[in-house]
N, C-alpha and C positions, 0 to 999 in steps of 0.2 A: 783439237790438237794439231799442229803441224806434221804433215804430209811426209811419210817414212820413204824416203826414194828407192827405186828398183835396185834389187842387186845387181843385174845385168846390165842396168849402167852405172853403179858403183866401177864393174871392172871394163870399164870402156870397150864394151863389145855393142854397141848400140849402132850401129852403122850401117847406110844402106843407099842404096844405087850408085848407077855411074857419074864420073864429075864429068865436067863440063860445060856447056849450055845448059843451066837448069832451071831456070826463071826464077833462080834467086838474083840474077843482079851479076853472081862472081864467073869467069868467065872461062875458067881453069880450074886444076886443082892444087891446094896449096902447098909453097914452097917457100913456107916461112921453117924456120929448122927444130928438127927433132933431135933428139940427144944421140944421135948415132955417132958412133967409133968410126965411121969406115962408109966409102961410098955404097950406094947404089948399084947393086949389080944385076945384072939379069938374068934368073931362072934361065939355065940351058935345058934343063929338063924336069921333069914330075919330082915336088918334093911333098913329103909326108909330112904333116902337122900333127900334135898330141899324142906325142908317145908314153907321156906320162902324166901326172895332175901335181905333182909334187913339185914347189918352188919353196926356199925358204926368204918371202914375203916376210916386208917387215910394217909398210903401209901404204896406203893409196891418196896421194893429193890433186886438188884443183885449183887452178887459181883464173879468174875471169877478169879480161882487160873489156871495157866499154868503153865507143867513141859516141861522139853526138851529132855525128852526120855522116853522109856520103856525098859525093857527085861524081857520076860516073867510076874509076873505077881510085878515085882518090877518098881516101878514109879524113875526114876529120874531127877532131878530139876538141876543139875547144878552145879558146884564145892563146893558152901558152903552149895547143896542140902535142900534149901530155895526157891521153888518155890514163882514166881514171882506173884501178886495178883494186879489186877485192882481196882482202888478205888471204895466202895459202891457207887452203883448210885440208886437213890429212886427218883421216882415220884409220885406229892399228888395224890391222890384216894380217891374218899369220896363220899357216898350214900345217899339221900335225901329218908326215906320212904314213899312209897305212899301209898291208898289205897287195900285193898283186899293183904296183902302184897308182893306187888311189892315196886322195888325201881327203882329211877334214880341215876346211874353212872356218875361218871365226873371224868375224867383221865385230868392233868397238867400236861404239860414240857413248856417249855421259850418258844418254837414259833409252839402251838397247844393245842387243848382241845377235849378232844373228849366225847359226852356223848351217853348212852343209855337208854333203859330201859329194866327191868328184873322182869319178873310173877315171882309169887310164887311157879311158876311149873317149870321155871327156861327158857322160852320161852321168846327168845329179841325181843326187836321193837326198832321203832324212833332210827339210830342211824345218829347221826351227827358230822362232822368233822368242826372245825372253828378254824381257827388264822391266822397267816401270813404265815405259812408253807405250807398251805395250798390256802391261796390265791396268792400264788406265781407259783400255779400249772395252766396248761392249764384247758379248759372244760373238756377233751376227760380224762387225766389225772386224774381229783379229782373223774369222773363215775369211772374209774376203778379202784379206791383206795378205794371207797365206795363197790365196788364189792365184792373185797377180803378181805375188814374188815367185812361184814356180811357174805362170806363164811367161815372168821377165826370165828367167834363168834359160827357159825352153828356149827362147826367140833371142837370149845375148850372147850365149854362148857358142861354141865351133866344137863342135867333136872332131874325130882322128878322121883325117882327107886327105886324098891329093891333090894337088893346089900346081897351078902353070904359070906359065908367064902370061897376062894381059887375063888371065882367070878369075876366077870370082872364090869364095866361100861360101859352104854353105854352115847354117847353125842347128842348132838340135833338134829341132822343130823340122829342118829337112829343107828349111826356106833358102834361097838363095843372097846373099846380102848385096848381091850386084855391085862388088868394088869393082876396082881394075887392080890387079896385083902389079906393082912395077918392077920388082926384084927383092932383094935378100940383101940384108946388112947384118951390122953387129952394134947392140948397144950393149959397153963392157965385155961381157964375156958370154952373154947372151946372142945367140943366131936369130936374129928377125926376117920375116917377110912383110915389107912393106907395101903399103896399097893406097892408092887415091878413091874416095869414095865420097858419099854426101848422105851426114845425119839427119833424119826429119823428124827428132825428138829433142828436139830444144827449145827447152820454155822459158820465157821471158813474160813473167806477168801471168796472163790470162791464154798470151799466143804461146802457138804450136808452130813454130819454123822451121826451115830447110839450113843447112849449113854444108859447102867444101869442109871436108876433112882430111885429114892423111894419117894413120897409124900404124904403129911397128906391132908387129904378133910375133910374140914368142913361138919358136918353133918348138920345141918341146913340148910345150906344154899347153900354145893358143890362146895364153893369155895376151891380150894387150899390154905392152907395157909403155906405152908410153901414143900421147894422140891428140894432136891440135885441131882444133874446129875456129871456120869463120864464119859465122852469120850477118845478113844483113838484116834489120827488123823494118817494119812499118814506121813510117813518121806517125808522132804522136799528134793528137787534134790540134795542139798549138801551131806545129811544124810546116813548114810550108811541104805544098806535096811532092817534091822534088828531091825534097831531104828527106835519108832515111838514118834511122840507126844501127849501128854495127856492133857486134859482138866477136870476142876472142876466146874462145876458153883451152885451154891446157889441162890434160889430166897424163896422171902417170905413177906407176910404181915401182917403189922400193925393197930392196933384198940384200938380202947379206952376202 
């Protein structure tokens, strides 16, 4: 059966080291535009992230642009240079608040549900996998699917920190995710800290690649809400070895 993706990068917390120089090819960090209200400002001093786990999410989409070359630091798509775009794909996500504010999660696709729960301090528990996706897995199977979704959850989420200017995050796991923080915006009504950083979980096929990212984190609450990644991939065996491919992807969430 097809391959159940991490929660942890369901909620685009999969992020890690500094941009830059990275021997991906990109040569910066990216400044193609996120959904932000309001400029770029920069952290004068220590702000606190995850003071609570409650957002009233409504769902999570992606949507992925692929070009068919590069040269140097020029992207090309293809003769009418229209890179080709996979349709948005969104699944519901919706938080129940609970006490002491924690909330329960509940992620929907057509054959699985997956729910958790999330402290105030940004520390999961209970998490549970159910539907037919899942009951069509062996025993041995859905333990170790449970394994790597609370290892994905450990290593993609940000518990309650405080976060600087040109600072980093750390996730639950205690791990450092080595962005650069660049300051603080607003998407809607929502207070973000924005960072430049570089994902190295991007699969394309078979590969595992490097991507420039930049994402907004909800201050409240540390979610991601919104975070563009660019990848360049390997040229395929046909490709001359000069030429590579490039990848865009967009993910982001929705709330009431």
């Amino acid at each position: 059966m097809a391959r159940i993706h991490g929660i942890g990068a369901m909620l685009g917390l999969v992020l890690l080291s500094a941009c830059g120089s990275d021997g991906t090819g990109l040569t910066g960090p990216v400044r193609e535009s996120l959904p932000l209200s309001g400029p770029i400002v920069p952290l004068t001093g220590p702000v606190e992230i995850v003071q609570t786990a409650y957002m009233p999410l409504t769902r999570q989409c992606q949507q992925i642009t692929q070009g068919y070359g590069a040269i140097g630091n020029i992207l090309l798509h293809g003769d009418n240079l229209r890179p080709p775009r996979t349709p948005r794909r969104c699944r519901v996500l919706t938080m129940q608040p609970l006490p002491n504010g924690a909330a329960r999660t509940t992620v929907t696709e057509a054959n699985w549900t997956r729910q958790f729960t999330r402290s105030a301090t940004g520390d999961i528990s209970d998490l549970a996998l159910v539907g037919p996706a899942i009951e069509a897995m062996s025993s041995q199977e859905r333990t170790d699917l449970l394994a790597e979704e609370t290892a994905a959850l450990q290593t993609g989420n940000l518990r309650r920190q405080t976060v600087r200017q040109g600072g980093d995050f750390l996730t639950l796991a205690g791990d450092p995710r080595q962005c650069r923080i660049s300051g603080r915006s607003m998407i809607r009504d929502r207070a973000v800290i924005v960072a430049d950083c570089v994902e190295r979980d991007i699969h394309s096929g078979n590969l595992t690649v490097e991507g420039a990212a930049q994402m907004a984190v909800d201050i409240q609450t540390g979610l991601t809400l919104a975070q563009i990644t660019r990848a360049r991939l390997p040229a395929r065996p046909s490709q001359p070895p000069e030429r590579t491919n490039s990848m865009r992807r967009y993910l982001s969430l929705d709330w009431q």
